[in-house]
C-alpha positions as CSV (number, residue, x, y, z in Angstrom):
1,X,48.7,53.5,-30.4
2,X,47.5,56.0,-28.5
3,X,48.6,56.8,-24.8
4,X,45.4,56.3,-23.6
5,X,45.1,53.1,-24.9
6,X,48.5,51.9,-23.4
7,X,47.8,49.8,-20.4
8,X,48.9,51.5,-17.2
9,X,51.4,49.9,-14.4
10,X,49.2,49.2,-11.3
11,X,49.7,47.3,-8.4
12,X,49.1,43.3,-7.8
13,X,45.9,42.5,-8.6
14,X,43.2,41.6,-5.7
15,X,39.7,42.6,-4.9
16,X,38.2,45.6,-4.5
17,X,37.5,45.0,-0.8
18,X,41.4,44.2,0.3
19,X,42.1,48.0,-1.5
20,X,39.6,49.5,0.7
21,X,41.4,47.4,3.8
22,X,44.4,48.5,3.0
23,X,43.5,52.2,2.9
24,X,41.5,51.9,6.2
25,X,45.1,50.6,7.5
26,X,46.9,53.3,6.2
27,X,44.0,55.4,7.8
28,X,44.9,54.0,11.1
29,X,48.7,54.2,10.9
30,X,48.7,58.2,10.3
31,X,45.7,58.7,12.8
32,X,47.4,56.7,15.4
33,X,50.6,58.0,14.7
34,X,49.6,61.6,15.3
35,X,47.9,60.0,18.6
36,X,50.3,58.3,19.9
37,X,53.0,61.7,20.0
38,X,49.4,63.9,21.1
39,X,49.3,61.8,24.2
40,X,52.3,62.0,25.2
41,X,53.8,65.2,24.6
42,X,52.7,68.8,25.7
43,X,50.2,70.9,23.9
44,X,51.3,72.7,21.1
45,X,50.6,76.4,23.1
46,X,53.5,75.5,25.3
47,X,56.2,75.1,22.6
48,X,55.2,77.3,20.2
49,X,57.3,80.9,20.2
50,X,58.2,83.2,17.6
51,X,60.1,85.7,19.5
52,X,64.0,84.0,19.6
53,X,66.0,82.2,17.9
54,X,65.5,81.0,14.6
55,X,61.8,81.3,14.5
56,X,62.0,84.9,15.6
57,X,64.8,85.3,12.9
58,X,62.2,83.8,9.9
59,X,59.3,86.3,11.4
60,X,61.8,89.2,11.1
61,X,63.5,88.6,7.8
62,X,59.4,88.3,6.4
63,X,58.7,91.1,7.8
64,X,62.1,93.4,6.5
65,X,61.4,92.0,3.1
66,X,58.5,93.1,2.5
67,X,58.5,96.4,4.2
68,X,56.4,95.6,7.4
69,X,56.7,97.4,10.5
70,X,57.5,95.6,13.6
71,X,57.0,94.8,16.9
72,X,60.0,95.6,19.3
73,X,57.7,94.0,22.4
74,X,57.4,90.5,20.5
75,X,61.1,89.5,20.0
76,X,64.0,88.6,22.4
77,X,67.0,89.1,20.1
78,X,70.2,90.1,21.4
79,X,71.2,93.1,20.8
80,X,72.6,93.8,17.5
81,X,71.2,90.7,16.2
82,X,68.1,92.7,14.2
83,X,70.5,95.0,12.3
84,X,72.3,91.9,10.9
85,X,69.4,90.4,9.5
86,X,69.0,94.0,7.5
87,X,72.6,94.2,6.7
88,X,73.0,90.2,5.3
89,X,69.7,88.0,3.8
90,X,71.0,85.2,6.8
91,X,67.9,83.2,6.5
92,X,65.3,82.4,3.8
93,X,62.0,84.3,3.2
94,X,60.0,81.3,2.7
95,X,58.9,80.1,5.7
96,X,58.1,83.9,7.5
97,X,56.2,85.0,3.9
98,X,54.0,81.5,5.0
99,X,53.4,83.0,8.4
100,X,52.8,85.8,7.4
101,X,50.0,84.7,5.3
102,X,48.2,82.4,7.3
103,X,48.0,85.1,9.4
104,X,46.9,87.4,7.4
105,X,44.1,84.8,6.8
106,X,43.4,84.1,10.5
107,X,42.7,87.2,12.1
108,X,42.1,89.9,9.1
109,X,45.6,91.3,9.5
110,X,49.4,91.2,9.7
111,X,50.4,89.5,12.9
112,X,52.7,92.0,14.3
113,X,51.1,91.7,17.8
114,X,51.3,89.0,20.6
115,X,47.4,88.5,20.1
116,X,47.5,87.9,16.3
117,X,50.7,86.1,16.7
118,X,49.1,83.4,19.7
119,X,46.0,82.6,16.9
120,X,48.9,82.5,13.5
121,X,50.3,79.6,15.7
122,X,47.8,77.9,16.9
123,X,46.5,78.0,12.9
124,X,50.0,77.6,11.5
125,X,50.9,74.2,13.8
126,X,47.6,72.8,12.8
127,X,47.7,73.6,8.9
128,X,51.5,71.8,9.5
129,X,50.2,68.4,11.1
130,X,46.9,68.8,8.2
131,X,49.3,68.6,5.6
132,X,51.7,66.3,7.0
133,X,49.1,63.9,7.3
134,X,48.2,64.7,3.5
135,X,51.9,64.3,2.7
136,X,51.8,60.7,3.9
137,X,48.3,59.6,2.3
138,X,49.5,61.3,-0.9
139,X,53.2,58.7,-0.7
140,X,50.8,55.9,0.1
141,X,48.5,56.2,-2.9
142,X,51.0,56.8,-5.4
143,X,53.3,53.8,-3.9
144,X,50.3,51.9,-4.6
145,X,49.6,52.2,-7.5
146,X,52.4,51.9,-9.2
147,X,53.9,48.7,-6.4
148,X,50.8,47.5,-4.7
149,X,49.3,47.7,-1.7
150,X,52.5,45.7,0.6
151,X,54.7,48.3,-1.0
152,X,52.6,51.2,0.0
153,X,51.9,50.1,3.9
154,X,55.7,49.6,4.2
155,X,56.3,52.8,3.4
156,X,53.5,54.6,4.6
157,X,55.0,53.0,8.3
158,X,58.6,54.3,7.2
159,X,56.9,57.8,7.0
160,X,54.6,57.8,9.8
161,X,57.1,56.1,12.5
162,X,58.5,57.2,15.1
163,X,55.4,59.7,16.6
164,X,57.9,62.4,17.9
165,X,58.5,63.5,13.9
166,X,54.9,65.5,14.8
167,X,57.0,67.4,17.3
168,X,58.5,69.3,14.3
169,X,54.8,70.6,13.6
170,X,55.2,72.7,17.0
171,X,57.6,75.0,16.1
172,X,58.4,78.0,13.8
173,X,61.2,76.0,11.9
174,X,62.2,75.2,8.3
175,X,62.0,71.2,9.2
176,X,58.3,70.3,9.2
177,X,57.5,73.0,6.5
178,X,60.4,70.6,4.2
179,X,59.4,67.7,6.0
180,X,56.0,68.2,4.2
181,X,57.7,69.1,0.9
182,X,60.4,66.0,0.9
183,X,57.5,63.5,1.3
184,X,55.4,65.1,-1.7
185,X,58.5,65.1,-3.8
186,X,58.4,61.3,-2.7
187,X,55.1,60.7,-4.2
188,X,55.3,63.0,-7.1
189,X,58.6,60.6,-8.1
190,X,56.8,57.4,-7.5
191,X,54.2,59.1,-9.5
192,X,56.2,59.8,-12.5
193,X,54.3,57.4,-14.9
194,X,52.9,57.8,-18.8
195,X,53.7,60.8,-21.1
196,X,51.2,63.1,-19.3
197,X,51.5,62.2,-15.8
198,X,55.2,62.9,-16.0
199,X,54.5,66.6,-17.5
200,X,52.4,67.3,-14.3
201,X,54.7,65.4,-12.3
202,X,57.9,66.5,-13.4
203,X,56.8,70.3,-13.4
204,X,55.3,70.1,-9.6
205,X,58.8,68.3,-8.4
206,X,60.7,71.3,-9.7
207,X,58.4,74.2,-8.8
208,X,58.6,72.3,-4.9
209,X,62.4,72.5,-5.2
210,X,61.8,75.8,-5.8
211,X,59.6,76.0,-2.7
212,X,62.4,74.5,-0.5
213,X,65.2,76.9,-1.5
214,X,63.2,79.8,-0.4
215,X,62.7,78.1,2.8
216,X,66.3,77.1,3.3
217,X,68.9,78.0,0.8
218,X,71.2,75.0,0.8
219,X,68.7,73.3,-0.8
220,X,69.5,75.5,-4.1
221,X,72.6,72.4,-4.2
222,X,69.2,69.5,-5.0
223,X,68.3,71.1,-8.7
224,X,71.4,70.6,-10.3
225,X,71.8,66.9,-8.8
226,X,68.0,65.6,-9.0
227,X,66.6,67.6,-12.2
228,X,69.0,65.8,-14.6
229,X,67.7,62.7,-13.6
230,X,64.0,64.1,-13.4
231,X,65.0,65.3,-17.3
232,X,66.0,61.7,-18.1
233,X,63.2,60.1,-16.7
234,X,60.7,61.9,-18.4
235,X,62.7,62.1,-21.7
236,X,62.2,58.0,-21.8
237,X,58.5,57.9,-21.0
238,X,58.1,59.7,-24.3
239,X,57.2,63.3,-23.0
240,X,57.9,65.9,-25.9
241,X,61.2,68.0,-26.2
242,X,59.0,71.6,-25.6
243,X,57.5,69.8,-21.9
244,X,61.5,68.8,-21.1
245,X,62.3,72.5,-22.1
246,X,59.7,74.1,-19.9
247,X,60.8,71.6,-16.8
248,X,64.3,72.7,-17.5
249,X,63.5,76.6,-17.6
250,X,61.6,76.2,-14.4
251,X,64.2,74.5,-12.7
252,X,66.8,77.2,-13.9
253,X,63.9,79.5,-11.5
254,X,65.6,78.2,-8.2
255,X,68.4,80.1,-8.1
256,X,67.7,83.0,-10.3
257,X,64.5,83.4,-7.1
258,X,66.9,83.3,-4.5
259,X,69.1,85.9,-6.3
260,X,66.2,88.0,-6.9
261,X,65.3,88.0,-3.3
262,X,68.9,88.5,-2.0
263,X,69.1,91.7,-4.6
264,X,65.4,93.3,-4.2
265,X,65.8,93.1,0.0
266,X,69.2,93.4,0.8
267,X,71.5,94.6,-2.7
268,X,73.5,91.5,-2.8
269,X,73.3,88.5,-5.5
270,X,75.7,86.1,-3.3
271,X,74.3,82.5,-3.1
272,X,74.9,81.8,0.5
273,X,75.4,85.0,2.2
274,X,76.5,84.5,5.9
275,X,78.6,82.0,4.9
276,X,81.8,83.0,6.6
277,X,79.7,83.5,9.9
278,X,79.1,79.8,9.6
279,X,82.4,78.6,8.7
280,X,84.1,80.7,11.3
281,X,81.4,78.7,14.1
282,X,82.5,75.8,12.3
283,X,86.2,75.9,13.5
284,X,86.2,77.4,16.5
285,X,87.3,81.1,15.4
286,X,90.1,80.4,13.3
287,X,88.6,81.8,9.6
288,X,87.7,85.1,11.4
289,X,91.2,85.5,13.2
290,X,93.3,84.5,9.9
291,X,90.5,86.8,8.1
292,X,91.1,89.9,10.1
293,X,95.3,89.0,10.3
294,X,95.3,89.7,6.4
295,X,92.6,92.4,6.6
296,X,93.8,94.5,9.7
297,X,95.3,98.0,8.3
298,X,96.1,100.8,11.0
299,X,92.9,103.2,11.6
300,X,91.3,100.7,8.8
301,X,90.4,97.4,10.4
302,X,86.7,95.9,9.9
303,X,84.6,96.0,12.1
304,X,83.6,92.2,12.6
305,X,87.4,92.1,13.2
306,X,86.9,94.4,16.6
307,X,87.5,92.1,19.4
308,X,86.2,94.7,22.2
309,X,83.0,95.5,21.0
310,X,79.8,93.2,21.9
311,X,79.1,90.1,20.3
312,X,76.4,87.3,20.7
313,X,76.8,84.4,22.6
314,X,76.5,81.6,19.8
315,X,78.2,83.6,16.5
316,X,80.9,85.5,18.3
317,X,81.3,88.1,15.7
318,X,80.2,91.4,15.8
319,X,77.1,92.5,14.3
320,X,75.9,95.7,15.0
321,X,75.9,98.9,13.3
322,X,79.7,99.6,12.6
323,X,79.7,96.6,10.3
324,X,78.7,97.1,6.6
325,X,77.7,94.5,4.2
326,X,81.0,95.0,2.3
327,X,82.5,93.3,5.0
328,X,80.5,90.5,5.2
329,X,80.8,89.5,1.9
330,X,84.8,89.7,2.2
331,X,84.4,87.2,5.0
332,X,82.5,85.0,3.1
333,X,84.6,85.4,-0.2
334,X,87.6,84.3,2.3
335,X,85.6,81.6,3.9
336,X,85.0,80.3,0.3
337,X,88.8,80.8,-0.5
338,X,89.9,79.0,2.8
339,X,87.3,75.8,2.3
340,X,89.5,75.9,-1.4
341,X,92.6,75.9,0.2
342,X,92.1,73.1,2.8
343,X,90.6,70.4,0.4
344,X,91.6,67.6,2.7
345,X,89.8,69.1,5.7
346,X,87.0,69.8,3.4
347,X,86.5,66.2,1.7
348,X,86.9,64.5,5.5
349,X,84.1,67.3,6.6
350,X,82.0,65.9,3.3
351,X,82.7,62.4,4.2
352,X,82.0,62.7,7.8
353,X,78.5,64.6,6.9
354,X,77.9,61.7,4.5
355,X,78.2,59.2,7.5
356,X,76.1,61.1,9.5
357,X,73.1,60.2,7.7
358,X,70.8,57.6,8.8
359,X,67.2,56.2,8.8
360,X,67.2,56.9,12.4
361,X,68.1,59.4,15.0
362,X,70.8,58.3,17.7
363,X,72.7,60.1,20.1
364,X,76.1,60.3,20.5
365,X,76.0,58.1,23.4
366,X,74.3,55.1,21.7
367,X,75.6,52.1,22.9
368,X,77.8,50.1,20.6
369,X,75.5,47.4,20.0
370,X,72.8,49.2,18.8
371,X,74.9,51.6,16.6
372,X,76.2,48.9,14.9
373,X,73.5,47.4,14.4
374,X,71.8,50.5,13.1
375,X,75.2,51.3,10.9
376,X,74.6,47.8,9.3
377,X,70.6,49.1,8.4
378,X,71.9,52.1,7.0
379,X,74.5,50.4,5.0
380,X,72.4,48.3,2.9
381,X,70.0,51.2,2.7
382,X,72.6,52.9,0.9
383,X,73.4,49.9,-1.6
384,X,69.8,49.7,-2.1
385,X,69.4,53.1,-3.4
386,X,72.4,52.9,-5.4
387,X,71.1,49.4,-6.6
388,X,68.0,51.2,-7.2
389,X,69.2,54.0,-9.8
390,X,70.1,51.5,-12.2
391,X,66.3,50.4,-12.5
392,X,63.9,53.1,-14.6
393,X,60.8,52.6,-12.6
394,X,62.8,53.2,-8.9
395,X,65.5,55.3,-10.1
396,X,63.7,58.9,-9.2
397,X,62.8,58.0,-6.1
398,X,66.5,56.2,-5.0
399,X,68.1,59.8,-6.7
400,X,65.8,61.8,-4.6
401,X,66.9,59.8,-1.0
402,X,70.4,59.9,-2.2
403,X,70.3,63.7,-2.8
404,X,68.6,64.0,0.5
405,X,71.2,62.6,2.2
406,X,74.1,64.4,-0.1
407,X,73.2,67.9,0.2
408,X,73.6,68.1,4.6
409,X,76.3,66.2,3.9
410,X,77.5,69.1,1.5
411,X,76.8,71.6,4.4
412,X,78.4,69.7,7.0
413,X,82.0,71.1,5.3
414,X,80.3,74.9,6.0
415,X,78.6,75.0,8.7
416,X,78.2,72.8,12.3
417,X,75.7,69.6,11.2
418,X,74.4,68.7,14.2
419,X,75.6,67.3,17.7
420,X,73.1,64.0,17.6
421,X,73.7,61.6,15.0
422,X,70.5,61.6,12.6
423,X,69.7,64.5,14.4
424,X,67.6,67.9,13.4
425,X,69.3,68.2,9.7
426,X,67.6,64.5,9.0
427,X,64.5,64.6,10.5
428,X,62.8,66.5,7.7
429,X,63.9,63.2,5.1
430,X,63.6,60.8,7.6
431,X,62.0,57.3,6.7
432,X,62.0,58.8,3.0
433,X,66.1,56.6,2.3
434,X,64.1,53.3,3.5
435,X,60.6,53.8,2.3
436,X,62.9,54.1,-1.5
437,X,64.9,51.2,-0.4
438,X,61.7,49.1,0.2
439,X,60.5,50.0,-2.9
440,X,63.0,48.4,-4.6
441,X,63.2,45.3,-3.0
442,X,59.1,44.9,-3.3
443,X,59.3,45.8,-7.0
444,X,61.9,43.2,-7.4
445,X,59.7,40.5,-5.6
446,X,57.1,41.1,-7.5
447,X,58.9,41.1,-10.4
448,X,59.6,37.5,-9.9
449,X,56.7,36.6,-8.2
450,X,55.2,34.2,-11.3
451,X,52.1,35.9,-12.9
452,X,48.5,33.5,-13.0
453,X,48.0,35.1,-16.7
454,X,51.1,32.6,-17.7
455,X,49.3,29.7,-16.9
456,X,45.8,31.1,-17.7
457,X,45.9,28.6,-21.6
458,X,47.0,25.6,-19.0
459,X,43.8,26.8,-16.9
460,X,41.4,26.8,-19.3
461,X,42.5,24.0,-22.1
């Protein structure tokens, strides 16, 4: 039989009118989600800055890689700070390449200027919230489609809720930009259906992952744990060994990309440059001090091991001239050494990053009722996810939450996760863990649920 003629999984039967309800509802949800965090928070204008921090860090590192010139007057770094970012690839090219581009496409030009850079972020923010919004339709559709239309408003409202996750669309930051990305992976594994469908769809979730390590690196950790199951998947819908090959080759593209572009801007094929920097943060100065105890040699001592000379506030470590890229990477080799050597600290730092994840952001402060409460959510979340992998038509979709949730939790033993529980590392997958989870327990429903064609010989005899 022909695949064409093979009947396709859609959702639970109904007339054509409670479809076009249903989408008018999802319609409503996204518009009055985006509403509801418009009138109550302040205008994109007044958050929006490229000049410090991490979003002045993305602008520069664009700009260095490709050989732009720029603009002293539009930054606020502290002083040294620019000379790291051309001495060590600290941050991904992804996300200033994208700014870059739309403003290119905006005003005729590069935005080097504080003219061109106020109209790239008024553009940027609203091409963010445009496909955000797209992001979430697209996760309805495909949820129902293959589940129906109760599974898709359930998780269209895991997606859209709570309002504030707009407020990533207001800043320069990797989290809306993967935000957008996690949510299409969403629908693109949902959508994983039929021979041909899984070709497009299995091709589009790896060239994304792709996407997302160029925008943040640790992500380079999701190909090898979500692309075997991506392989399998589409390997028992029947889709031919040369289509698996090509997936597999293109997913093999995610880290040889990030080498490349460690190598062509800055000379150096290390995976996660910056590393020791990170680790160092992460306990309070004791990597760098044991690092430069082993390392100090009379009239030969590094110079990220000078404790006189200048260092910024947050990294405390020198970064200016005097240091060379030679001895940033023996830093991070060490770092990489020590996080061997302490495998105990290491698995509680895992563990502890793993417990950190949840469908919803808390503070620290959260009274006990509630956490528990919310703890109690998040643990049948997880045994719904894990229930899930063990059924073909939810087990992409449960993988993808899971390896949401595992790879922060991977970077919680390098660097500092986050001082608020569920806090800025989550937000990007948030609602994602329980729109999966839902799936699962609507597919089994409906599973059960007895089917009129069974009694359709009673009906009519």
């Amino acid at each position: 039989m022909r695949e064409d003629a093979v009947p396709r999984r859609t959702g639970l039967p109904g007339r054509p009118g409670q479809s076009v309800v249903a989408s008018l509802i999802a319609v409503l949800v996204i518009a009055g989600s985006f509403t509801v965090y418009r009138v109550t928070s302040l205008p994109t204008a007044e958050r929006w800055q490229t000049a410090s921090y991490d979003p002045g860090d993305y602008r520069f590192i664009a700009e260095y890689f490709w050989g732009l010139p720029y603009d002293v007057r539009t930054y606020d770094m502290e002083p040294g700070w620019p000379v790291f970012l051309q001495t060590v690839p600290f941050r991904g090219i992804g996300l200033g390449t994208a700014h870059l581009l739309v403003g290119l496409a905006a005003t005729g030009r590069w935005p080097l200027h504080a003219a061109d850079l106020r109209i790239t972020g008024q553009v940027f923010s609203a091409i963010l919230k445009i496909l955000l919004a797209g992001a979430e339709w697209l996760a309805f559709v495909a949820v129902r489609r293959r589940w129906g239309r109760a599974a898709a408003l359930v998780a269209l409202l895991c997606l859209a809720v709570p309002p504030s996750l707009w407020r990533l669309t207001d800043d320069l930051m990797t989290e809306p930009v993967l935000r957008i990305a996690f949510i299409l992976l969403f629908a693109l594994a949902v959508g994983l259906d039929g021979r041909r469908r899984s070709v497009v769809a299995g091709s589009a979730i790896v060239l994304l992952l792709i996407v997302c390590v160029q925008v943040k690196s640790q992500w380079v950790l999701a190909v090898p744990l979500l692309v075997p199951v991506l392989l399998l998947e589409c390997h028992r819908r029947g889709v031919a060994r040369r289509h698996l090959v090509t997936i597999g080759a293109l997913a093999v593209l995610a880290p040889l990309s990030l080498l490349a572009v460690n190598w062509i801007g800055w000379r150096t094929v290390a995976m996660n440059p910056g590393v020791g920097i990170h680790l160092n943060i992460r306990h309070n100065g004791e990597v760098l001090a044991s690092f430069c105890d082993g390392e100090r040699v009379p009239g030969h001592a590094p110079a990220i091991c000078d404790s006189a000379r200048p260092t910024p506030r947050w990294w405390r470590i020198y970064v200016g001239p005097a240091a060379r890229l030679a001895e940033y990477q023996a830093l991070d080799r060490y770092a990489l050494s020590w996080v061997r050597s302490h495998p105990r600290q290491s698995l509680a730092d895992f563990v502890e990053g793993l417990g950190l994840a949840s469908i919803w952001p808390r503070g620290t402060h959260m009274p006990p009722p509630e956490s528990a409460v919310l703890d109690a959510i998040d643990g049948v979340v997880w045994l719904l996810l894990i229930a899930g992998l063990r059924r073909p038509d939810t087990r992409l979709p449960c993988a993808l939450a899971l390896v949401l949730w595992i790879v922060p939790a991977t970077g919680n033993v390098i660097s500092i996760y986050d001082t608020v529980r569920g806090g800025r590392y989550h937000l990007p997958m948030m609602g994602i863990a329980p729109a999966a989870a839902s799936v699962v327990v609507l597919s089994v429903r409906r599973r059960r649920a007895p089917s009129l064609a069974r009694f359709k010989p009673i009906l009519t005899s």
